[in-house]
Biopython code that builds the backbone (N, CA, C, O; Angstrom):
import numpy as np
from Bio.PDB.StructureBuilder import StructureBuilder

atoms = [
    (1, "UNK", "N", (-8.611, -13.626, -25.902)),
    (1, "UNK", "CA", (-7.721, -13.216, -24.847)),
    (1, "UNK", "C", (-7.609, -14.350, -23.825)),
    (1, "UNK", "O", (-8.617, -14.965, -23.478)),
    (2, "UNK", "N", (-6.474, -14.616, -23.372)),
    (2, "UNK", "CA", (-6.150, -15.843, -22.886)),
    (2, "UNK", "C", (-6.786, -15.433, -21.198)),
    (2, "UNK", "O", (-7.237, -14.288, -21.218)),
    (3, "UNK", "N", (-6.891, -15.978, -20.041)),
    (3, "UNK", "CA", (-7.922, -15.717, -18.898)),
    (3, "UNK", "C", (-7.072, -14.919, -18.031)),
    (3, "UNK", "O", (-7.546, -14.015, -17.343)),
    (4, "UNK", "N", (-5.797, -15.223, -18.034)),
    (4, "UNK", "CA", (-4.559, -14.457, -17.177)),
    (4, "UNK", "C", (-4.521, -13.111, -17.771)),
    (4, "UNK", "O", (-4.167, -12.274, -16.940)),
    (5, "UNK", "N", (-4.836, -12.506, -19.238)),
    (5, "UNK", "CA", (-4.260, -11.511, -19.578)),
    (5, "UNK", "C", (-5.982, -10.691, -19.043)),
    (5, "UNK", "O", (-6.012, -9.587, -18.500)),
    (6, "UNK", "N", (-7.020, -11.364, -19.293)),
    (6, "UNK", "CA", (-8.489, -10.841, -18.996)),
    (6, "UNK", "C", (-8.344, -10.124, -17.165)),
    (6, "UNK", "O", (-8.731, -9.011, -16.807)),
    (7, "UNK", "N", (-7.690, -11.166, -16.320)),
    (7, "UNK", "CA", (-7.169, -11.090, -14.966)),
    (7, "UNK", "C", (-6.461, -9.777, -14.682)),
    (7, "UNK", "O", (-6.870, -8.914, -13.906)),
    (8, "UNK", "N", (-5.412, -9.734, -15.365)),
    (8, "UNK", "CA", (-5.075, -8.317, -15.698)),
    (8, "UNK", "C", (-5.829, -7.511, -15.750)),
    (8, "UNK", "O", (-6.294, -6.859, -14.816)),
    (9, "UNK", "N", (-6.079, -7.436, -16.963)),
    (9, "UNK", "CA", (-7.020, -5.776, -17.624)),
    (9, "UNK", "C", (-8.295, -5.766, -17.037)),
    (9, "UNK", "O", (-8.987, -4.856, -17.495)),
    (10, "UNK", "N", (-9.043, -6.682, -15.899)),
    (10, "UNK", "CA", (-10.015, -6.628, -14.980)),
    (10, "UNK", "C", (-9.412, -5.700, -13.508)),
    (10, "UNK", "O", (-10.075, -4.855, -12.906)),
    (11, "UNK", "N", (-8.406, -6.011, -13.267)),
    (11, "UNK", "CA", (-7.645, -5.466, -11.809)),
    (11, "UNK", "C", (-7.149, -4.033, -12.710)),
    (11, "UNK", "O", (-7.155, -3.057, -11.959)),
    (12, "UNK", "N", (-6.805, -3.754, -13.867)),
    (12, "UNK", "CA", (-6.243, -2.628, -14.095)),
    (12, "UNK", "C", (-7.421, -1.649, -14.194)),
    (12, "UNK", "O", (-7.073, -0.486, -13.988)),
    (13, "UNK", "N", (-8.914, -1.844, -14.496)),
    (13, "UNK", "CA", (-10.379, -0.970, -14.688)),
    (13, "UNK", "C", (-10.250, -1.164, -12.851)),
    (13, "UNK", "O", (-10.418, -0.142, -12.186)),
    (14, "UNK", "N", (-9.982, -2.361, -12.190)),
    (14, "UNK", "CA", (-10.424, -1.569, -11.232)),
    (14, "UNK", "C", (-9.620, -0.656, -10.429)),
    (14, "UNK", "O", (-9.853, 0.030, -9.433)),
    (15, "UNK", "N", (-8.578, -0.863, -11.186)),
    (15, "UNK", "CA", (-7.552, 0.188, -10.090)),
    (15, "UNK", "C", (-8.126, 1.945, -10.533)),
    (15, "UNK", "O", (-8.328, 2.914, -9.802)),
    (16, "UNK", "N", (-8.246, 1.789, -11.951)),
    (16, "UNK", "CA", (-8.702, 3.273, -12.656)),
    (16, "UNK", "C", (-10.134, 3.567, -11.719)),
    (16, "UNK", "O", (-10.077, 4.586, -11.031)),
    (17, "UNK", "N", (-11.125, 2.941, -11.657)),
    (17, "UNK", "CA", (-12.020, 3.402, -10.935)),
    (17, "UNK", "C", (-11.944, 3.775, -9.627)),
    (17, "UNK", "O", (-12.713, 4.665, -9.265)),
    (18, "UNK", "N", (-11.026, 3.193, -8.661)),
    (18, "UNK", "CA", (-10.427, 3.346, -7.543)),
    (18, "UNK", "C", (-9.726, 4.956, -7.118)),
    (18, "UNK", "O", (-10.108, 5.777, -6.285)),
    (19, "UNK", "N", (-8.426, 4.988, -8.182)),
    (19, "UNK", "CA", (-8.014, 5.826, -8.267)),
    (19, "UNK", "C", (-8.651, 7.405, -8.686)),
    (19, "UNK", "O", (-8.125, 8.491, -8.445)),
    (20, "UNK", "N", (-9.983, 7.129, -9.405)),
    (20, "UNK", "CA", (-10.563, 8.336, -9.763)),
    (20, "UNK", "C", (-11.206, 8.854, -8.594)),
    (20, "UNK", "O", (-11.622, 9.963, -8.929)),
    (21, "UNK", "N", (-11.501, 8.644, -7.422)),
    (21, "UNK", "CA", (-12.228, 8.327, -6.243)),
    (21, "UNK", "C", (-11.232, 9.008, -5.496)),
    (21, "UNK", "O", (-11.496, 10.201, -5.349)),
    (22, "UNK", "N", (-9.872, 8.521, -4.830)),
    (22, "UNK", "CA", (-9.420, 9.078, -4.037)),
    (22, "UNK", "C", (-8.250, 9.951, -4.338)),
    (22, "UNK", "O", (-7.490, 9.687, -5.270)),
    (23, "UNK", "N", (-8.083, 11.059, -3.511)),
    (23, "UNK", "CA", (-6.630, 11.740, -3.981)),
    (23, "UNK", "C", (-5.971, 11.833, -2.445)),
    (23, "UNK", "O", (-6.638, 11.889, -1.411)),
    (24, "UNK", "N", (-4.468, 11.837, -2.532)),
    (24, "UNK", "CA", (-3.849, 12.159, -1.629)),
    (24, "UNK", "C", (-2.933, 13.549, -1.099)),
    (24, "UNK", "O", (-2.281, 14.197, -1.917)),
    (25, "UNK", "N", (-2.970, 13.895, 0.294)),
    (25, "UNK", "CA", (-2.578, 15.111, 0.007)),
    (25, "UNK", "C", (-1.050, 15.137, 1.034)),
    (25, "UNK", "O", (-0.439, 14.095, 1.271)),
    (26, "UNK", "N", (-0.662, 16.312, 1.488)),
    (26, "UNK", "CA", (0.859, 16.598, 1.994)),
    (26, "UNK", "C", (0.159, 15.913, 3.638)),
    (26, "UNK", "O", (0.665, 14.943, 4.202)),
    (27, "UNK", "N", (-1.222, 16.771, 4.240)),
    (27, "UNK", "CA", (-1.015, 15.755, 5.720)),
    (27, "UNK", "C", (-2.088, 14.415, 5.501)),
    (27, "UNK", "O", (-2.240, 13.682, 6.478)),
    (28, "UNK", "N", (-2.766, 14.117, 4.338)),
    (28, "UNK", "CA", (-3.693, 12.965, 4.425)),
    (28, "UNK", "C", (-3.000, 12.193, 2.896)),
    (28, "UNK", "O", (-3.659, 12.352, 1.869)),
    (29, "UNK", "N", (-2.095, 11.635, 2.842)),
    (29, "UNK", "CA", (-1.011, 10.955, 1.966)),
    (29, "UNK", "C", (-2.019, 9.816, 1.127)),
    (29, "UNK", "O", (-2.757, 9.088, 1.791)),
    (30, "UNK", "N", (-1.995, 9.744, -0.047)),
    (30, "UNK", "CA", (-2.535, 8.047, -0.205)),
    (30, "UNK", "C", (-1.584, 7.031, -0.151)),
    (30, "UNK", "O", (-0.478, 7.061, -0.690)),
    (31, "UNK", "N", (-2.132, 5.986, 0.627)),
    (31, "UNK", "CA", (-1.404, 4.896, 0.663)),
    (31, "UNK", "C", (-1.283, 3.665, -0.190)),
    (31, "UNK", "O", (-1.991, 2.731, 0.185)),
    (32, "UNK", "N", (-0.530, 3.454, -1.274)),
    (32, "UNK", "CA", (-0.690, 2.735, -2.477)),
    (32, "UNK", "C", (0.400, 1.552, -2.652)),
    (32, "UNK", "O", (1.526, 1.603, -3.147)),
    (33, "UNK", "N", (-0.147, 0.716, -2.212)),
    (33, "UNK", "CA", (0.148, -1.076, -2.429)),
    (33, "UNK", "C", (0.532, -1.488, -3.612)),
    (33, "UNK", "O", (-0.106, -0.928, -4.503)),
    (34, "UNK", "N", (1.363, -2.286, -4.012)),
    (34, "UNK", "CA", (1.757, -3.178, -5.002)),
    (34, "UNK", "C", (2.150, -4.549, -4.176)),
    (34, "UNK", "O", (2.744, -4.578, -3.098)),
    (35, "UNK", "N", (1.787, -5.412, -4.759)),
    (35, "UNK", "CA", (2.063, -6.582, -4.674)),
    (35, "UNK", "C", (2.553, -7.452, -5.860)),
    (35, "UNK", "O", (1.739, -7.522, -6.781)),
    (36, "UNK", "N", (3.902, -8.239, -6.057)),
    (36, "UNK", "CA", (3.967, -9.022, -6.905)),
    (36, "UNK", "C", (3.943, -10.902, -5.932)),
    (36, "UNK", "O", (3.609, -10.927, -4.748)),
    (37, "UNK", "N", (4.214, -11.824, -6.444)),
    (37, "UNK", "CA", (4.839, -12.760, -6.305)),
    (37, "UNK", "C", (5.920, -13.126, -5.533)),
    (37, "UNK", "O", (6.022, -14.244, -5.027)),
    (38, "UNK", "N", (7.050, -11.899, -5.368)),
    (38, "UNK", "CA", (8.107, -11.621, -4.724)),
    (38, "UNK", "C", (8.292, -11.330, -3.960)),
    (38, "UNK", "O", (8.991, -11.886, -3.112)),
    (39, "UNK", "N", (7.375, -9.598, -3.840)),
    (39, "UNK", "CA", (7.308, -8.485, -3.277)),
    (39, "UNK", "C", (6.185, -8.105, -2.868)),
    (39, "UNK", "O", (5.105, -8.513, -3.295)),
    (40, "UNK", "N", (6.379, -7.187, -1.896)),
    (40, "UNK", "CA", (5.198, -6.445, -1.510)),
    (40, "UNK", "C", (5.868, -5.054, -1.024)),
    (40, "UNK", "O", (6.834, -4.971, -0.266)),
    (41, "UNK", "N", (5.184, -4.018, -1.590)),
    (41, "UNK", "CA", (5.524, -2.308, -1.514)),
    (41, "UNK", "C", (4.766, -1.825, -1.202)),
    (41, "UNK", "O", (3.656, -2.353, -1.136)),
    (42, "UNK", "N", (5.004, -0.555, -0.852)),
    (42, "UNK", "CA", (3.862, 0.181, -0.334)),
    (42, "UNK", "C", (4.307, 2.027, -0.345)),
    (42, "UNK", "O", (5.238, 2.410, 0.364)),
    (43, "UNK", "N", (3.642, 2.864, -1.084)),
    (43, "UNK", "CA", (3.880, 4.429, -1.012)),
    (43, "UNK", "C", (3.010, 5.260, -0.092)),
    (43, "UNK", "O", (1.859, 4.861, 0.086)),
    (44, "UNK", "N", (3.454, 6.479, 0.576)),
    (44, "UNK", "CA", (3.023, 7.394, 0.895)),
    (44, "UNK", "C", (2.970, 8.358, 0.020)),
    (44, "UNK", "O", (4.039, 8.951, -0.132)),
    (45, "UNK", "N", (1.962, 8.769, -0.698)),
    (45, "UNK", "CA", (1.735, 9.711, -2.269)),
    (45, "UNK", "C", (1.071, 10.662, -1.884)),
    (45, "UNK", "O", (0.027, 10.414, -1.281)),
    (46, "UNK", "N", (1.641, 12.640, -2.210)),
    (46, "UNK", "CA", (0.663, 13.778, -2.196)),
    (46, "UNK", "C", (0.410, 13.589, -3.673)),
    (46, "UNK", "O", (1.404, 13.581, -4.399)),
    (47, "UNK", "N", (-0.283, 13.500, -3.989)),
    (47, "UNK", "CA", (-0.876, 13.268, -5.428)),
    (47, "UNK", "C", (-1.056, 15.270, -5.640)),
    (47, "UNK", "O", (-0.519, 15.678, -6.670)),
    (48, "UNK", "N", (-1.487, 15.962, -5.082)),
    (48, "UNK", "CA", (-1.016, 17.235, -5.133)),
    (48, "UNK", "C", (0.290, 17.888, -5.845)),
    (48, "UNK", "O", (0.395, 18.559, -6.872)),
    (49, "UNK", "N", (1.197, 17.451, -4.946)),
    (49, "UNK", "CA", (2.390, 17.697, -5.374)),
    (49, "UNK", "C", (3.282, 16.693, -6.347)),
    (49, "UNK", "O", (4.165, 17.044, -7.131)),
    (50, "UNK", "N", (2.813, 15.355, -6.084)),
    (50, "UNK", "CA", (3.419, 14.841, -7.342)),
    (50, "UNK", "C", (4.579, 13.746, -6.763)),
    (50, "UNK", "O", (5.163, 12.799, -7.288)),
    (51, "UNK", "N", (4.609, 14.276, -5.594)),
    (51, "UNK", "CA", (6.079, 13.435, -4.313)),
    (51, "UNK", "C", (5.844, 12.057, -3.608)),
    (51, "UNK", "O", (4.688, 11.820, -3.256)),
    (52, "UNK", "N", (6.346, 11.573, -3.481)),
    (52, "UNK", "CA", (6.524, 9.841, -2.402)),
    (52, "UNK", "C", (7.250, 10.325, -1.510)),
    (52, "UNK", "O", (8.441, 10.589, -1.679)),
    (53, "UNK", "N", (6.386, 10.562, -0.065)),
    (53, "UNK", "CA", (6.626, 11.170, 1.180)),
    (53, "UNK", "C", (7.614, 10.213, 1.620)),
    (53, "UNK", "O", (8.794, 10.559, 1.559)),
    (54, "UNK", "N", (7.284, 8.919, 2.109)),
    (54, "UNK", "CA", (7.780, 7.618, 2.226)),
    (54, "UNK", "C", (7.493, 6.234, 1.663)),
    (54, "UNK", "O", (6.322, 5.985, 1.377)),
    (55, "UNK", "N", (8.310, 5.418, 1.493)),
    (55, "UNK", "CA", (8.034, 4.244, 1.106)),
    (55, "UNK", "C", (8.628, 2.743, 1.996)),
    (55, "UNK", "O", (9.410, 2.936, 2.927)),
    (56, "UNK", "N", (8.245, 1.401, 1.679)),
    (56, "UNK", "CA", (8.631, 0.719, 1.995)),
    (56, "UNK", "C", (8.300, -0.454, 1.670)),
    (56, "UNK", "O", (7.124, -0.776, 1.497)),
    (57, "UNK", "N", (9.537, -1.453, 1.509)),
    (57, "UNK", "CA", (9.122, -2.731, 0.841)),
    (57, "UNK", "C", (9.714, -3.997, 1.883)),
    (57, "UNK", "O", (10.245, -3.911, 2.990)),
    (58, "UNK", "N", (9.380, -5.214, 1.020)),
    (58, "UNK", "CA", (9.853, -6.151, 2.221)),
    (58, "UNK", "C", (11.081, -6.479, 1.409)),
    (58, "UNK", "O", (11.298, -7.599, 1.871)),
    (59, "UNK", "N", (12.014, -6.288, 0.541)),
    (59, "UNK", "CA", (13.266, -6.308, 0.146)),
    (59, "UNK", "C", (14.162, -5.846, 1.267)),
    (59, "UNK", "O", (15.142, -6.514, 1.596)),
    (60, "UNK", "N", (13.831, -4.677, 1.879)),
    (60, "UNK", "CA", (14.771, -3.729, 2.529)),
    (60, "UNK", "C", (14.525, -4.145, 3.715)),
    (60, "UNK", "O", (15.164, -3.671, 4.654)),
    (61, "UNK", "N", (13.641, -5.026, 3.902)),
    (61, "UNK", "CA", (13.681, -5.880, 5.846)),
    (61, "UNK", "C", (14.446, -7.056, 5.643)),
    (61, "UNK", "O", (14.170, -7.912, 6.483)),
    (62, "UNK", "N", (15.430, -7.446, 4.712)),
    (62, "UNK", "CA", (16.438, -8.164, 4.514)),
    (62, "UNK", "C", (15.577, -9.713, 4.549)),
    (62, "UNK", "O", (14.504, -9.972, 4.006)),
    (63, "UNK", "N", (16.458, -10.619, 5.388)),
    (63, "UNK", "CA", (16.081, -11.961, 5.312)),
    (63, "UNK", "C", (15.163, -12.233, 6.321)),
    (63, "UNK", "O", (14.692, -13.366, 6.220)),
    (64, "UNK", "N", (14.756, -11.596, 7.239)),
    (64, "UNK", "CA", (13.567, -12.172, 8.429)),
    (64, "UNK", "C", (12.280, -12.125, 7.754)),
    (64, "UNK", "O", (11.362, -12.806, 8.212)),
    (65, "UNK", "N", (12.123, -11.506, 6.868)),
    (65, "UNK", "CA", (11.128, -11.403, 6.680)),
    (65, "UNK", "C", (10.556, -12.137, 5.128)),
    (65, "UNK", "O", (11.088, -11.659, 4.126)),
    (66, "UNK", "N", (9.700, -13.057, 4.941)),
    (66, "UNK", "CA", (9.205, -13.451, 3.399)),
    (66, "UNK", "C", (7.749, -12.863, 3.183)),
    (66, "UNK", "O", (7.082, -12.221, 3.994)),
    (67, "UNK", "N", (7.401, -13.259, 1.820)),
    (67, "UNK", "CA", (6.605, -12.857, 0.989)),
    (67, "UNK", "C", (5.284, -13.251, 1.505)),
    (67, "UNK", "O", (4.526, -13.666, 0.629)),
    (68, "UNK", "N", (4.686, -13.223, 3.027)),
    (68, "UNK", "CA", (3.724, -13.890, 3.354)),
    (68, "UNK", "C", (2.801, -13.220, 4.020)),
    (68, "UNK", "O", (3.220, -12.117, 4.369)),
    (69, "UNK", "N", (1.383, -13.508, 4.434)),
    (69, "UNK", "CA", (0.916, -12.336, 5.492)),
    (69, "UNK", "C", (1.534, -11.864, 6.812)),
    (69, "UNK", "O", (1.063, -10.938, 7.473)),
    (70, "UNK", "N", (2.402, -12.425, 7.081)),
    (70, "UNK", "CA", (3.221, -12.586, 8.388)),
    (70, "UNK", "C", (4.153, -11.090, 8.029)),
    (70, "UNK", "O", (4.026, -10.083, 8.725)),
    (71, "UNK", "N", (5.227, -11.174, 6.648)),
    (71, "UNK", "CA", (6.056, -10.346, 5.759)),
    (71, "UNK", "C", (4.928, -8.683, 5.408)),
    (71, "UNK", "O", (5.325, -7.540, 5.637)),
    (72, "UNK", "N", (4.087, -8.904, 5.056)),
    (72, "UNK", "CA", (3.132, -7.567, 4.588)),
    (72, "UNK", "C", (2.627, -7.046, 5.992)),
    (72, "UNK", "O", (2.081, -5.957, 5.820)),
    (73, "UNK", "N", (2.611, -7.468, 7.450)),
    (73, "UNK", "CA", (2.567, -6.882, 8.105)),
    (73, "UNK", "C", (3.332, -5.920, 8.777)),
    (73, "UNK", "O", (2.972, -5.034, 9.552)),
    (74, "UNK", "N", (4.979, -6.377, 8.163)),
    (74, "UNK", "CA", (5.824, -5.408, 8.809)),
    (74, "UNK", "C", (6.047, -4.992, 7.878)),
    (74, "UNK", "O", (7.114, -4.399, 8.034)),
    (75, "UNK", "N", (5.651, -4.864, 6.672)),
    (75, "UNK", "CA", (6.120, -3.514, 5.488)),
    (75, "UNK", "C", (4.783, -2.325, 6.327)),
    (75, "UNK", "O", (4.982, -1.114, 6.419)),
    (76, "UNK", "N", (3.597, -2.964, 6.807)),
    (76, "UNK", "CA", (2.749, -2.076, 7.070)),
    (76, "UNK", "C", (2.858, -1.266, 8.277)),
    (76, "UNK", "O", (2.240, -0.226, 8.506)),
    (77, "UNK", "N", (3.863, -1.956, 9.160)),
    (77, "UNK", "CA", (4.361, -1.379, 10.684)),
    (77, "UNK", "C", (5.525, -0.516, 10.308)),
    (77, "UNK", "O", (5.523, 0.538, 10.946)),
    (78, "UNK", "N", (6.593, -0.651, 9.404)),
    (78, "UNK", "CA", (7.367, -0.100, 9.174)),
    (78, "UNK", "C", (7.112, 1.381, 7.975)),
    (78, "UNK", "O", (7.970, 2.262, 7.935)),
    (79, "UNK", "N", (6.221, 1.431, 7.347)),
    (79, "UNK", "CA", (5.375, 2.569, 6.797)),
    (79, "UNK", "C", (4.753, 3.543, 7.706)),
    (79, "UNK", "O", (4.625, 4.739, 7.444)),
    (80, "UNK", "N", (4.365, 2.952, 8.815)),
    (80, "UNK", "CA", (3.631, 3.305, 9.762)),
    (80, "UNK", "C", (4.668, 4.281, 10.636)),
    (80, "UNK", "O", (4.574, 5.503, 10.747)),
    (81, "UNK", "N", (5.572, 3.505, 11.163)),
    (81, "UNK", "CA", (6.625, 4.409, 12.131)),
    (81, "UNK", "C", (7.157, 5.271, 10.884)),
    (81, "UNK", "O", (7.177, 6.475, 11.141)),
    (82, "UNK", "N", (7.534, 4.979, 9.769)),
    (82, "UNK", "CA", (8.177, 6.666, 8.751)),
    (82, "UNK", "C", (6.913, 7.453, 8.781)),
    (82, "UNK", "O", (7.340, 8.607, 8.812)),
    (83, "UNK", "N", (5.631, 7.520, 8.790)),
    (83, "UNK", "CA", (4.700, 8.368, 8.668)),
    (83, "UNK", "C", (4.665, 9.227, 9.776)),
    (83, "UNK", "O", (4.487, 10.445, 9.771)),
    (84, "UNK", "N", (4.909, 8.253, 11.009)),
    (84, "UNK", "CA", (4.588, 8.819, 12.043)),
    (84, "UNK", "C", (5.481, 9.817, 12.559)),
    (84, "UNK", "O", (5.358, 10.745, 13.358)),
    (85, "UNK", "N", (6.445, 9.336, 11.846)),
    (85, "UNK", "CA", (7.962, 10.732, 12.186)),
    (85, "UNK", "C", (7.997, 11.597, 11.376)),
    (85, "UNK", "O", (9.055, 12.225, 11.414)),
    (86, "UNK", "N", (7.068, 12.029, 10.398)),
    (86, "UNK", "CA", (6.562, 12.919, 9.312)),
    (86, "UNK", "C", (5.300, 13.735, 9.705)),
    (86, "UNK", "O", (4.873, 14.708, 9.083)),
    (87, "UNK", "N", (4.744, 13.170, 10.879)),
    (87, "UNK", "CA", (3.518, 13.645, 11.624)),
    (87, "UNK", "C", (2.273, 13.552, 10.765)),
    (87, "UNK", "O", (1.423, 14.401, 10.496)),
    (88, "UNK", "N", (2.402, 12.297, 10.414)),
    (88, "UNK", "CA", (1.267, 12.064, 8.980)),
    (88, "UNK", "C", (0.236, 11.124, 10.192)),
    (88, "UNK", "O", (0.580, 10.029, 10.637)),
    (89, "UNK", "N", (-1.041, 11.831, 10.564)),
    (89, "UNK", "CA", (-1.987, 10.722, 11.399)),
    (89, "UNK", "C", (-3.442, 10.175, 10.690)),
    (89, "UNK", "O", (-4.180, 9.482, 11.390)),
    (90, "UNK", "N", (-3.844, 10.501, 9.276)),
    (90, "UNK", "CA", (-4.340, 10.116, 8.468)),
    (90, "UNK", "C", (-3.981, 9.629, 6.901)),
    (90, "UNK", "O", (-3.592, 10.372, 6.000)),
    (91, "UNK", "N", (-4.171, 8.460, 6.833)),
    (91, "UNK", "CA", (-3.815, 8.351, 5.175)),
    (91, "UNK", "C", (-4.999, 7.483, 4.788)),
    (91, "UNK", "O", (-5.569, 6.661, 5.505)),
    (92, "UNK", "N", (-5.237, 7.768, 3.687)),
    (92, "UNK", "CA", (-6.043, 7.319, 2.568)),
    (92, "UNK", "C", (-5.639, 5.991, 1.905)),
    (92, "UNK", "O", (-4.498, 5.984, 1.443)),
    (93, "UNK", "N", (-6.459, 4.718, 1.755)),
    (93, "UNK", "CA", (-5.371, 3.515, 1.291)),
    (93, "UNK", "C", (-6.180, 3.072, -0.021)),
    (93, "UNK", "O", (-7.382, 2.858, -0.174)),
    (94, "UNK", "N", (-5.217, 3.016, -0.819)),
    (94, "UNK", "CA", (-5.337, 2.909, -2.273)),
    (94, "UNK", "C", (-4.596, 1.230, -2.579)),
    (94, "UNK", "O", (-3.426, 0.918, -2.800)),
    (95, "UNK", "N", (-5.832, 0.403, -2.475)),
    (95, "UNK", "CA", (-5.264, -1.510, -2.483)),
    (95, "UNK", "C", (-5.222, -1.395, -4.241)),
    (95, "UNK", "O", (-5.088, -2.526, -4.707)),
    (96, "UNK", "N", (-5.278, -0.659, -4.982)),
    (96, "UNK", "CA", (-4.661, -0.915, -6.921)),
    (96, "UNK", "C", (-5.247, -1.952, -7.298)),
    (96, "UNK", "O", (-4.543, -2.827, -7.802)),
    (97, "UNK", "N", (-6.688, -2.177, -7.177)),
    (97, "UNK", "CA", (-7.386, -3.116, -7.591)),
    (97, "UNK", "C", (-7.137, -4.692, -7.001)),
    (97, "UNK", "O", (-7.633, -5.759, -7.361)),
    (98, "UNK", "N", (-6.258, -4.403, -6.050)),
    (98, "UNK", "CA", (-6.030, -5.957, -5.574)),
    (98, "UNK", "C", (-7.473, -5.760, -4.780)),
    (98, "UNK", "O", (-8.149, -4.741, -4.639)),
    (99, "UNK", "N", (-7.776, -7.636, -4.132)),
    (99, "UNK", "CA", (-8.988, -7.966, -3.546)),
    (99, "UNK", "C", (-8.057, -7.699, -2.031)),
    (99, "UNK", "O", (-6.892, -8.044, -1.836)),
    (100, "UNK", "N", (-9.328, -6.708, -0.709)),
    (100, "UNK", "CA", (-8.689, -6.522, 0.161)),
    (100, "UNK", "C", (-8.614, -7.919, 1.132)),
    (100, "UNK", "O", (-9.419, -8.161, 2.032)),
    (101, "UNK", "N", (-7.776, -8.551, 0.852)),
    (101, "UNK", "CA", (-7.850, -9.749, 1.787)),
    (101, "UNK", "C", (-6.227, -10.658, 1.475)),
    (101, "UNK", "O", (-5.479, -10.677, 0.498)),
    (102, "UNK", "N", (-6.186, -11.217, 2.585)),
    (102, "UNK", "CA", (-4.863, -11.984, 2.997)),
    (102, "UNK", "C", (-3.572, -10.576, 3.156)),
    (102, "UNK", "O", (-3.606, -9.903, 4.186)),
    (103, "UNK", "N", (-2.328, -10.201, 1.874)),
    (103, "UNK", "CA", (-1.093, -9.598, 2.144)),
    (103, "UNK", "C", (-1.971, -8.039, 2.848)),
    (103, "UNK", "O", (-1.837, -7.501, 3.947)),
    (104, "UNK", "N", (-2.976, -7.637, 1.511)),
    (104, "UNK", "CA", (-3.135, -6.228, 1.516)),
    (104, "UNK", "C", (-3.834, -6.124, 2.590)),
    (104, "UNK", "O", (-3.907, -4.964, 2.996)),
    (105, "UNK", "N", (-4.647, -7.281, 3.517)),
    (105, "UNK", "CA", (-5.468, -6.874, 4.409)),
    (105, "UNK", "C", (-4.494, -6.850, 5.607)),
    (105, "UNK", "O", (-4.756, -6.068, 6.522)),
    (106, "UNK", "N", (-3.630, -7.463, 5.675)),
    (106, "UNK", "CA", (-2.422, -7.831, 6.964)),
    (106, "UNK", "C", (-1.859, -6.577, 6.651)),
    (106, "UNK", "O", (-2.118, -5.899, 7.644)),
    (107, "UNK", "N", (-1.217, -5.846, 5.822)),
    (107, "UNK", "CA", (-0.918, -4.364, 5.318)),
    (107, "UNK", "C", (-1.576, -3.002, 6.271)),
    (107, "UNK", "O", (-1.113, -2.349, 7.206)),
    (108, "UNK", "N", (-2.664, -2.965, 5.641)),
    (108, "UNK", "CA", (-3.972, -2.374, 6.062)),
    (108, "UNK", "C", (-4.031, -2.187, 7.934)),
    (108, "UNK", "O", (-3.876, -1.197, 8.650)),
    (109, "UNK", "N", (-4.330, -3.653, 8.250)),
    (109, "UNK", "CA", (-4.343, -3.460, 9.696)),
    (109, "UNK", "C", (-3.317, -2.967, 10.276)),
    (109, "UNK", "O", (-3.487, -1.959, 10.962)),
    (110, "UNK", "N", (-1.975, -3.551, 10.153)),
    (110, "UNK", "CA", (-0.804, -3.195, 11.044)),
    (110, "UNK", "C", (-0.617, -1.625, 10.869)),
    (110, "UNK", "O", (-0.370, -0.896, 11.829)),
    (111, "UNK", "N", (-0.759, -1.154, 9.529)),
    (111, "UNK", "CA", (-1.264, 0.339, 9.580)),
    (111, "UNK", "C", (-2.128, 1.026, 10.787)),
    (111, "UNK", "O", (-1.784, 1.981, 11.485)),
    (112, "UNK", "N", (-3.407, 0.240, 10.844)),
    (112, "UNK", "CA", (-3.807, 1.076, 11.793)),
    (112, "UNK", "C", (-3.569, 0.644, 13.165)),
    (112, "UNK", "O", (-3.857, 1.327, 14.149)),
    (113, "UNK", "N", (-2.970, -0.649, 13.204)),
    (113, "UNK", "CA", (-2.720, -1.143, 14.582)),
    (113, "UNK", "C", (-1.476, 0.039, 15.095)),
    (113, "UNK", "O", (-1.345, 0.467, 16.242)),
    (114, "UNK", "N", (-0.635, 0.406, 13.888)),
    (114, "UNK", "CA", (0.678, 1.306, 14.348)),
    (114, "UNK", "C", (0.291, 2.723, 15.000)),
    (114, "UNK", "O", (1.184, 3.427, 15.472)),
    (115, "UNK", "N", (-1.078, 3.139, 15.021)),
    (115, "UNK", "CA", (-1.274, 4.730, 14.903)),
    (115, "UNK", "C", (-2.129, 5.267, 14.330)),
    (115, "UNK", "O", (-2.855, 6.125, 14.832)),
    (116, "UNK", "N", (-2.215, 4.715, 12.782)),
    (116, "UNK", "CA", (-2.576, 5.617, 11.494)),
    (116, "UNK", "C", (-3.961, 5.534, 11.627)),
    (116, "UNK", "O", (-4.405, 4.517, 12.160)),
    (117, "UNK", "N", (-4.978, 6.674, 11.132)),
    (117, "UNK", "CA", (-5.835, 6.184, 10.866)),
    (117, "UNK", "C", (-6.096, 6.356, 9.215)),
    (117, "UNK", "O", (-5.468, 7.138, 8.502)),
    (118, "UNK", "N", (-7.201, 5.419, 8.751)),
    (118, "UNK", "CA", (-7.708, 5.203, 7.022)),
    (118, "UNK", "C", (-8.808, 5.194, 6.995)),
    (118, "UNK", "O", (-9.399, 5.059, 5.924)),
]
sb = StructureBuilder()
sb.init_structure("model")
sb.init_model(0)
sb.init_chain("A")
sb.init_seg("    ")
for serial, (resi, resn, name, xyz) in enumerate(atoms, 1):
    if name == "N":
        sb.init_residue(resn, " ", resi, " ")
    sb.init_atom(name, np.array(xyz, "f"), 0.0, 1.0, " ", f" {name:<3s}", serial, name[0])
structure = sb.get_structure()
């Protein structure tokens, strides 16, 4: 197995172990990150019900914003104000096996810098 595909299927055991751990509900949502190369996303999930309360990516903050820790802080401020108009004041954060540091950690904070607590 070539070291990139090992890279993979190492982050995918840890997302499964992760995920077996936390669940999200209608007022304590999990908060679940993706990151590519491009992009950076982010869900509000009742894993209960099965629904994406809210979401948000840095596509939809148009051109001010790039793919950088600077960019993952306002996908995390802008998650933050839709939660908060949903009256969501706890969520659960689910980083999908990424390492919490640099996009997902700039994510993370502006979350709780907005309100939220995790």
């Amino acid at each position: 197995m070539l070291k990139r595909e090992m890279k993979k299927v190492k982050r995918f055991e840890r997302k499964r172990r992760i995920r077996a751990k936390i669940i999200g509900t209608a007022t304590v949502p999990r908060l679940a990150i993706f990151r590519s190369l491009r992009n950076i996303s982010v869900q509000a999930i009742d894993d209960k019900a099965g629904k994406t309360l809210a979401q948000a990516n840095l596509a939809e903050l148009g051109k001010k914003a790039k793919n950088t820790v600077v960019g993952a802080a306002l996908v995390g401020t802008t998650i933050a104000e839709r939660l908060v108009k949903l009256k969501v004041e706890k969520v659960v954060f689910d980083r999908a096996g990424y390492t919490y540091h640099g996009k997902v950690k700039a994510l993370a904070e502006a979350v709780r810098q907005s309100g939220l607590l995790s």
